[in-house]
RODO-2510 file (C-alpha; in nm, 4 decimals, decimal comma):
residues 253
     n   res          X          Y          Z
     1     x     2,2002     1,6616    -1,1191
     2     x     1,8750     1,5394    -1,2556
     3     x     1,8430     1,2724    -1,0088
     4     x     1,8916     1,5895    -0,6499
     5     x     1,6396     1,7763    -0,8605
     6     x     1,3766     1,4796    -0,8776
     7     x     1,4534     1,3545    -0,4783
     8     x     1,3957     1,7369    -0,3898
     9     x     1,1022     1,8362    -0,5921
    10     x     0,9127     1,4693    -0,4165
    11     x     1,0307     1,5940    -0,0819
    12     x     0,8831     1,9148    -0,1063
    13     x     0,5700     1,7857    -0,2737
    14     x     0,5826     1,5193     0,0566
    15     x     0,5490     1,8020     0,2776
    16     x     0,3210     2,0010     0,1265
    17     x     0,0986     1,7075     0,1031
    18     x    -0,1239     1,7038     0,4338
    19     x    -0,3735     1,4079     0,3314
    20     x    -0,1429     1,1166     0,2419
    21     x     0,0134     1,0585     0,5838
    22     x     0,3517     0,9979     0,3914
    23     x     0,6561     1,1245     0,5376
    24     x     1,0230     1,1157     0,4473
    25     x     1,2882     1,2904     0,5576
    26     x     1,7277     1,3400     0,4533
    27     x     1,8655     1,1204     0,7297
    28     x     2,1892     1,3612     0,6503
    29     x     2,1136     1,7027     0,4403
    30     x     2,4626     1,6442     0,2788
    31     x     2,3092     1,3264     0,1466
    32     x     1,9818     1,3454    -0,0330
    33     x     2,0021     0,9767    -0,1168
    34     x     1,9824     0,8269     0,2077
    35     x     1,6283     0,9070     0,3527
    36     x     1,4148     0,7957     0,6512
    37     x     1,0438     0,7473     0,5584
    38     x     0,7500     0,6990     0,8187
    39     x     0,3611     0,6665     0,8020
    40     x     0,0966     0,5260     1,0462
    41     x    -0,0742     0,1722     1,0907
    42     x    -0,3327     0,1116     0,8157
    43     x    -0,7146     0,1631     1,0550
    44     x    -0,8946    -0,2098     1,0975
    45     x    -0,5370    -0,4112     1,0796
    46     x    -0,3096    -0,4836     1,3986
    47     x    -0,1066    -0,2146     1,3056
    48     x    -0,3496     0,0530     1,3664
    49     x    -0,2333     0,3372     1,6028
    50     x     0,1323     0,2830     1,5116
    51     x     0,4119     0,4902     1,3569
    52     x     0,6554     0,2417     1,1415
    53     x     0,9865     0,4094     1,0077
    54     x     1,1351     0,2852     0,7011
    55     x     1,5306     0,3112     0,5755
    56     x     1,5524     0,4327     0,2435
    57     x     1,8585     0,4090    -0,0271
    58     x     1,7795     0,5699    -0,3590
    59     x     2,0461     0,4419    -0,5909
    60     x     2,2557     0,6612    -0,8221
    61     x     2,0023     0,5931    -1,1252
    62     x     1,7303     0,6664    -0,9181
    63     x     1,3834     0,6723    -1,0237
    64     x     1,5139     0,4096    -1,3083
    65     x     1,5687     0,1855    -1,0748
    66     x     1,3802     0,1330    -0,7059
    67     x     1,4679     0,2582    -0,3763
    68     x     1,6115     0,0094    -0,1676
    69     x     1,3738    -0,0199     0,1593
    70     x     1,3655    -0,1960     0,4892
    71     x     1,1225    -0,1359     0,8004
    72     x     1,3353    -0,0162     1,0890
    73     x     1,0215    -0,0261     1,3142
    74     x     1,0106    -0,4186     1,4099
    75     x     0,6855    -0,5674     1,2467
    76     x     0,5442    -0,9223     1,2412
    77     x     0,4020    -0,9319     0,8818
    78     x     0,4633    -1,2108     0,6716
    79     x     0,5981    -0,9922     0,3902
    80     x     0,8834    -0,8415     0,6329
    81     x     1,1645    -1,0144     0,7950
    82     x     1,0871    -1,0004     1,1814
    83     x     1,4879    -1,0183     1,2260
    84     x     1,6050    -0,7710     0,9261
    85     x     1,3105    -0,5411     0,8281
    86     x     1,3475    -0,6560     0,4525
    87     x     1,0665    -0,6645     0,2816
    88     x     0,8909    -0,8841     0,0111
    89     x     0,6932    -0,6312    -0,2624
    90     x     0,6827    -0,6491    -0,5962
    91     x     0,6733    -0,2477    -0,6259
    92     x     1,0065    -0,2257    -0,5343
    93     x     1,1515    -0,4967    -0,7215
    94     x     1,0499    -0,6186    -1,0707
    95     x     0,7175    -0,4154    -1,1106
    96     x     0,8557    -0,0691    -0,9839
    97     x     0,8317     0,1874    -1,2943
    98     x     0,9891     0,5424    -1,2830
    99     x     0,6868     0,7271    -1,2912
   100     x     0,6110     0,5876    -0,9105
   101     x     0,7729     0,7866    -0,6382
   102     x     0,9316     0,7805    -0,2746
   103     x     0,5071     0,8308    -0,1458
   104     x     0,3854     0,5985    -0,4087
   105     x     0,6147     0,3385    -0,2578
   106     x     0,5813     0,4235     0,0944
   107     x     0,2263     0,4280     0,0441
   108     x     0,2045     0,0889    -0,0816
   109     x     0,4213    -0,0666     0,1830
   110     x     0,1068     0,1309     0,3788
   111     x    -0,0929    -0,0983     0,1555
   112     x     0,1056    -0,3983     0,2098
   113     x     0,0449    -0,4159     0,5935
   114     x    -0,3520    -0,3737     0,5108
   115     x    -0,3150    -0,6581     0,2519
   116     x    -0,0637    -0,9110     0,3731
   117     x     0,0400    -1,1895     0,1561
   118     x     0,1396    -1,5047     0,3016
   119     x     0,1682    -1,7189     0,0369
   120     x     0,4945    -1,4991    -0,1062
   121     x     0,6562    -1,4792     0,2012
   122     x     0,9663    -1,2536     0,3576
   123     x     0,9366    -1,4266     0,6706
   124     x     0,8201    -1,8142     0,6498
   125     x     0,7402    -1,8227     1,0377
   126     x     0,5092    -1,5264     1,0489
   127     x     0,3540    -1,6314     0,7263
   128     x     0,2621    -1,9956     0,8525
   129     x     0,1424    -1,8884     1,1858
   130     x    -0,0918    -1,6485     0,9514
   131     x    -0,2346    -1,9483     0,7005
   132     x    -0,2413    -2,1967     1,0287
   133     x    -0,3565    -1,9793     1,2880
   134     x    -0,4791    -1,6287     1,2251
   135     x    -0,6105    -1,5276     1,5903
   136     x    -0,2412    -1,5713     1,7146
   137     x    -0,0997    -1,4094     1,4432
   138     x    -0,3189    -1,1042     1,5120
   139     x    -0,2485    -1,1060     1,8902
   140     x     0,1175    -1,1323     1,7976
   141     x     0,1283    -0,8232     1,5196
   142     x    -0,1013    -0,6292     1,7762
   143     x     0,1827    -0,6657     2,0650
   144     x     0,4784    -0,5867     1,8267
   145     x     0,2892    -0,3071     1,7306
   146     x     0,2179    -0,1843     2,0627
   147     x     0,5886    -0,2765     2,1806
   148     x     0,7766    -0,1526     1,8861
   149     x     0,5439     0,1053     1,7093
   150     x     0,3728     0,2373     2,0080
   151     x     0,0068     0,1294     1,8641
   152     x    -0,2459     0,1394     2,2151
   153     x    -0,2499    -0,1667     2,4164
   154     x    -0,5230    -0,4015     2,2300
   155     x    -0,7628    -0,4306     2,4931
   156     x    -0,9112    -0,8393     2,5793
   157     x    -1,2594    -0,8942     2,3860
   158     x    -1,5097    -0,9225     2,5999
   159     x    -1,7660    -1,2553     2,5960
   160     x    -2,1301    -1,1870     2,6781
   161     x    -2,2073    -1,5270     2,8418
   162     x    -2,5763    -1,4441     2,9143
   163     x    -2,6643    -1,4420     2,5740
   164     x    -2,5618    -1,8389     2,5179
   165     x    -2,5059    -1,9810     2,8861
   166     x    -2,2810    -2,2855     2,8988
   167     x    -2,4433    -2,5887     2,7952
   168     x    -2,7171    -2,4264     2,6258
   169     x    -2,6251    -2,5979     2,2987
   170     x    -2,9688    -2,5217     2,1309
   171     x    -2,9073    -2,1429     2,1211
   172     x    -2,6115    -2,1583     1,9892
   173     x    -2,7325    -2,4232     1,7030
   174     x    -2,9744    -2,2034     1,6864
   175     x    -2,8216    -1,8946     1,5989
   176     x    -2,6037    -2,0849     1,2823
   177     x    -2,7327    -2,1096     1,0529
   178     x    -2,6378    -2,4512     0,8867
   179     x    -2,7042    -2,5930     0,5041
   180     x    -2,9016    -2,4413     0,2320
   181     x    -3,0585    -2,2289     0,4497
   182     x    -2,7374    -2,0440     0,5517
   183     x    -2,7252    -1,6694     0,4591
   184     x    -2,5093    -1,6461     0,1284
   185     x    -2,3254    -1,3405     0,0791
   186     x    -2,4325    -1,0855    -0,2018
   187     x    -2,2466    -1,1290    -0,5432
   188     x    -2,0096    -0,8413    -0,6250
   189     x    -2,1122    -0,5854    -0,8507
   190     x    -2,0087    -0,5448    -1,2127
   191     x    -1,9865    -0,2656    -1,3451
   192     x    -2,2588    -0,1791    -1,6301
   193     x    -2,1895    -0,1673    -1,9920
   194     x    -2,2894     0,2314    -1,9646
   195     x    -2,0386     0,2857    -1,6755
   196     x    -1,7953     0,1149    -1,8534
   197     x    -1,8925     0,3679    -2,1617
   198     x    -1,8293     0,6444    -1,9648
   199     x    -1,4578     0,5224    -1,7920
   200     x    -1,3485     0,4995    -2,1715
   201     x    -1,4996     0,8573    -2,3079
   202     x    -1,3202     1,0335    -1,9887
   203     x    -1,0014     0,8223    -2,0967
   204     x    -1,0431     1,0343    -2,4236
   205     x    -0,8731     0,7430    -2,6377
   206     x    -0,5783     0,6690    -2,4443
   207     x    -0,5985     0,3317    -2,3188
   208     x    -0,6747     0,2374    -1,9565
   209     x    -0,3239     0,0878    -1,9089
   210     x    -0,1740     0,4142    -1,9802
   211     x    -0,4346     0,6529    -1,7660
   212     x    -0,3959     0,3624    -1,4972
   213     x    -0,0208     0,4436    -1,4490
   214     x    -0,0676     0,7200    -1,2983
   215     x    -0,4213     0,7424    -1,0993
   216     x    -0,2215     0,5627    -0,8598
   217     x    -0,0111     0,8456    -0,7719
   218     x    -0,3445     1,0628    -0,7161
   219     x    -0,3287     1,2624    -1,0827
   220     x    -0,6676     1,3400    -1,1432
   221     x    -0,7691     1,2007    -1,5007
   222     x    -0,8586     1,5050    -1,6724
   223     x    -0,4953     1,6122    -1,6034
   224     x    -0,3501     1,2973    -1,7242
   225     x    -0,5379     1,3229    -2,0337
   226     x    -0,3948     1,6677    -2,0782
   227     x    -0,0724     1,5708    -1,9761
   228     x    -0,0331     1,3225    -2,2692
   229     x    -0,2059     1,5283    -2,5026
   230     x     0,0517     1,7881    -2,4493
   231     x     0,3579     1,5565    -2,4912
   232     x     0,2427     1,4413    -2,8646
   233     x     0,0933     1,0876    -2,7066
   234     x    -0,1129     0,8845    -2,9762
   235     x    -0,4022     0,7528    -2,8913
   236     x    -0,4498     0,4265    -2,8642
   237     x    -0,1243     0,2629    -2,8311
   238     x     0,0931     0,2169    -2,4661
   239     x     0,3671     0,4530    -2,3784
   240     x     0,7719     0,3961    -2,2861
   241     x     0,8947     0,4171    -1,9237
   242     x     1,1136     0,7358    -2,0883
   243     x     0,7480     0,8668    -2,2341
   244     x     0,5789     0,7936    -1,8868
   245     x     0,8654     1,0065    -1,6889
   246     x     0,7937     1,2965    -1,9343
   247     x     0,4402     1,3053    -1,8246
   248     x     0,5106     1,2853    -1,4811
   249     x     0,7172     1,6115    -1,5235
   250     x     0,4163     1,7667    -1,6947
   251     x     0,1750     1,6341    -1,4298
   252     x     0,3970     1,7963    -1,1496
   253     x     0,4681     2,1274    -1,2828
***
């Protein structure tokens, strides 16, 4: 069966893979479709410091169709349901493509909890307390995390009142700057028409949407380029979801 061949081959790619923190696992060896994936807390978010395990159901037609996810690991995140574990991301609904894979999505559920996005909520509560009032929202995903997916204790931040006494108003007026005067942030780069030059002569003529599908998965691009070179690709045009699965097969042999 094509489909125990492709769930074993990512497995054993999983575990020989010691720099993506992804992990998933058979929750039954007599049934590679029903897996348990886990990674840690994304570093800088509330979540940091935590292990959060996922349920996953590949379906019969599996990688044409996504994996069916939910966080077992309780999370407040506006993009999971605090009661269920479901969870709100386009990767595993409408934009999920064969050529991703059980890492790619666990890794962006990874990226999900780094990135929340409360305007396309799974959970309407956690989401509004996150637009409204983003301290408490932080305290609160920093003590589920701690409770639930044993993330340290986040420790009380500590006020330095001898550097702006109470009542000493003209420090602190001081110290903001107010008006035209403020400090304005630097303007984000853009990348120069020679670096730009150089992205498209390593893409070797195949368009960036095409390379693009599959940097994500960590391919570097000289191998992609191969990769569709070998299969017959044409240059310049976009490739078929059945055309993309071939050159995953190349890229992981």
């Amino acid at each position: 069966m094509a489909t125990r061949r492709r769930i074993l081959k990512e497995l054993d790619d999983m575990a020989k893979d010691t720099t993506s923190g992804m992990h998933a696992t058979p929750v039954d060896v007599a049934d590679m479709t029903h897996l348990q994936g886990r990674f840690a807390g994304p570093p800088g978010t509330p979540y940091e410091g935590g292990e959060f395990i996922v349920d996953i159901k590949l379906p019969d037609n599996y990688p044409f169709m996504p994996p069916r996810m939910k966080f077992i690991t309780k999370i407040w995140h506006p993009n999971v349901s605090s009661q269920t574990g479901a969870i709100c991301l386009d990767t595993l609904s409408q934009k999920w493509s064969p050529v991703l894979t059980i890492k790619t999505a666990l890794l962006s559920l990874q990226s999900l909890l780094d990135a929340p996005e409360p305007t396309d909520p799974q959970d309407a509560e956690v989401a509004q307390q996150m637009i409204k009032n983003p301290a408490a929202f932080r305290v609160k995903a920093q003590e589920w995390a701690h409770r639930f997916a044993g993330a340290p204790k986040a420790e009380a931040p500590v006020v330095d009142l001898t550097a702006n006494p109470p009542g000493n108003t003209a420090a602190a007026s001081s110290a903001s700057p107010v008006g035209s005067n403020a400090a304005k942030p630097p303007p984000p780069a853009v990348p120069s028409a020679s670096e730009e030059q150089r992205r498209l002569q390593e893409y070797a003529g195949f368009p960036p949407i095409v390379i693009e599908r599959f940097t994500p998965m960590g391919f570097p691009i000289s191998s992609i380029v191969r990769a569709l070179e070998h299969a017959g690709v044409r240059r310049g045009r976009n490739i078929s979801d059945m055309e993309a699965e071939r050159i995953v097969e190349l890229l992981l042999h």
